[in-house]
C-alpha positions, 0 to 999 in steps of 0.5 A, a space after each residue: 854641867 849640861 844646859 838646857 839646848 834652846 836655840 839661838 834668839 830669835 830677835 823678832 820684828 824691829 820695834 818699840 816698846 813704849 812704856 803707856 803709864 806709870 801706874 797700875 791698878 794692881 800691886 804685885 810685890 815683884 814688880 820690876 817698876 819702881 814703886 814710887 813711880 807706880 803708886 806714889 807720884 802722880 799719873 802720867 799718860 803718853 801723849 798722843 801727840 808725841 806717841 805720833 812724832 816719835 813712831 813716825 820717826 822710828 819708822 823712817 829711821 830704823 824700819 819699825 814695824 811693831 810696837 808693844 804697850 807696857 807700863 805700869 798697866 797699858 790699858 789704864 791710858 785714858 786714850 788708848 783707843 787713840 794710841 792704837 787708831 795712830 799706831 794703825 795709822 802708820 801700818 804698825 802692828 800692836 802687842 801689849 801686855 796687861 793683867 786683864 783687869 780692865 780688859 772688858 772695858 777696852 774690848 769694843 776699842 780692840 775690835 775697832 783697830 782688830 786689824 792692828 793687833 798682832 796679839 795681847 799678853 796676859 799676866 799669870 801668876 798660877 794655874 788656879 784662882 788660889 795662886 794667881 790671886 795670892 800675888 794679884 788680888 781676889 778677882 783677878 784670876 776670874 777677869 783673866 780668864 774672862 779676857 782668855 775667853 774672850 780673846 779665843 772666842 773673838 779670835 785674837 791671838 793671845 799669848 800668856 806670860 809667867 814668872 818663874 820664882 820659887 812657887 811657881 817653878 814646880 808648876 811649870 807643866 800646870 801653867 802650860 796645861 791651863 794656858 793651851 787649854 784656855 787657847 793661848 796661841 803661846 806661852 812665854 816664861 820669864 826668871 824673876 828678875 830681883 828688885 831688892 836682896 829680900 826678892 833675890 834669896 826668897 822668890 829667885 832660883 839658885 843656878 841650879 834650880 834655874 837649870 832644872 827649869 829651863 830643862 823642864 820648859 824645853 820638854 813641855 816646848 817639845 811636847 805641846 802644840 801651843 809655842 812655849 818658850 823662854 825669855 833671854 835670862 837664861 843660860 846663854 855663854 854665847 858672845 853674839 847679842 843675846 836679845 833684840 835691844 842688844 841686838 838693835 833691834 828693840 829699844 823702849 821709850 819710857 813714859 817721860 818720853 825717853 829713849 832707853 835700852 830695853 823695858 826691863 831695865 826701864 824704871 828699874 825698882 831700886 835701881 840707882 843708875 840710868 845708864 840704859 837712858 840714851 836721850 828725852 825725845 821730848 827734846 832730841 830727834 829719833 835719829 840722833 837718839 838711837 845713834 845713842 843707844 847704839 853706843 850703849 848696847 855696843 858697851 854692854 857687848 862689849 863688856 859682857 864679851 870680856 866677862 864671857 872670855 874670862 870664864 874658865 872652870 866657873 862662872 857666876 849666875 850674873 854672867 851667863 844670864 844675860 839680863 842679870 848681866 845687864 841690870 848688874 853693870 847698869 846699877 839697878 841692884 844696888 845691894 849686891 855692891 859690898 862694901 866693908 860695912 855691909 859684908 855680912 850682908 852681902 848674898 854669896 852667888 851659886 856658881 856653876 860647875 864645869 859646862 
């Protein structure tokens, strides 16, 4: 089967992803965060104080230059503008990701620290306020492209973030369309990763459909001005480290303060493994940590490497993308383990044919 040609990943500044909060105003079914974390357990906020020791040590240790707000939603920390005053302080630029619904709020503190900011990411779940809201809430559509125009017309890059599950896969030349048109600098698709088995057979696209899109993503790169690409879980059988946390040149540090793998592993919602966690920083040095997650990441190559060399004439859709792989041998999806009582179950996978 021909794949799509994308060209080898582009690993990026050496940075930080730090997980701000672990809640979130919204409540998008598909969302990577455990549940309970998000809407169940009390806020926690990243304190300003370990946020300090933590990218200082990054920075002399392993040379960040970047750090990237997740969450839960980034921009609920009640000292945002602070996180961002430390961040600028330390010659460090910023990016996060948000839904936008808070994003007029904390306007007046992104002009404060403009020139720390490398660019926003925006949430969109559909090219009109119809789609984007069935997922996202009456209203959100507006404040999105509220915060879209407020970023174009105060010059701020902004680059605009898309899942592609089943509803939105035959609308991919729809989202690029309103993105370049709302003035996004890029725009960045990403596979939805499944968070339970219900997810997986109704919102994931089989190995085919997945083909088609990544096809289909690589025309529109061809076609617009506005950069458009596609996150790292797509069809990749090339042994060399398919991402930046594989690669050593991210890591995420969630928001207890501990140092993991990469932001989507990160609090995966049922996952039932944490074996992405390399250490608490509330507790153990930077250096000592990522030495760490060194030897995770060089396990993940390791093993993804022996799956690789085994294919032949067929592989499984949790082999050749490459986050599927990881969230697979890290037990974030605990469903797809079968036993004898649950075989009936059990989801068969699509599987390719001969590359």
């Amino acid at each position: 089967m021909l794949q799509p040609d994308f060209e080898s990943p582009d690993y990026g500044p050496r940075r930080l992803s730090v997980e701000l909060t672990n809640i979130c105003n919204l409540h998008c079914s598909y969302c990577v965060r455990d549940e309970d974390a998000l809407y169940h357990t009390p806020a926690n906020f990243f304190s300003p104080e370990l946020f300090e020791s933590i990218v200082g040590q990054a920075r002399e240790a392993i040379g960040i230059t970047h750090v990237n707000f997740t969450g839960g939603e980034p921009t609920l920390h009640p000292q945002f503008d602070k996180i961002l005053e430390i961040a600028e302080s330390h010659h460090l630029k910023v990016s996060f990701v948000t839904n936008g619904w808070n994003f007029e709020k904390i306007w007046p503190k992104l002009l404060t620290h403009r020139s720390a900011i490398a660019h926003v990411a925006f949430s969109l779940d559909g090219p009109t306020r119809e789609k984007h809201d069935e997922w996202r809430g009456d209203g959100s559509f507006i404040r999105l492209v509220r915060a879209f125009s407020r970023c174009f017309a105060g010059d701020l890059p902004f680059m605009v973030k898309v899942v592609i599950r089943r509803d939105t896969f035959p609308q991919l030349e729809q989202l690029a369309l309103f993105a370049a048109r709302m003035g996004a600098a890029a725009l960045h698709f990403a596979h939805v990763t499944p968070t339970s088995a219900d997810i997986e057979n109704t919102s994931a696209l089989n190995l085919d459909e997945r083909t088609q899109a990544e096809r289909e993503i690589a025309a529109l790169a061809r076609i617009f001005k506005m950069k458009i690409g596609i996150d790292v879980g797509y069809y990749n059988i090339d042994e060399s480290p398919p991402c930046s946390a594989l690669a050593g040149v991210s890591a995420n540090v969630d928001y207890r303060g501990r140092l993991s793998l990469c932001c989507n592993l990160s609090g995966y919602r049922s996952g039932v493994g944490e074996d992405d966690v390399a250490a608490d920083l509330n507790k153990h040095d930077f250096t000592n940590a990522h030495v760490l997650l060194s030897k995770i990441a060089a396990d993940k190559l390791a093993e993804r490497a022996r799956r690789l060399h085994d294919i032949t004439s067929n592989a499984d859709l949790y082999t050749v993308s490459p986050c599927l792989f990881c969230l697979d041998t890290s037990g974030k999806l605990p469903w797809r383990r079968s036993t004898a009582a649950d075989a009936a179950t059990a989801r068969v996978l699509p599987v390719l044919g001969a590359v």
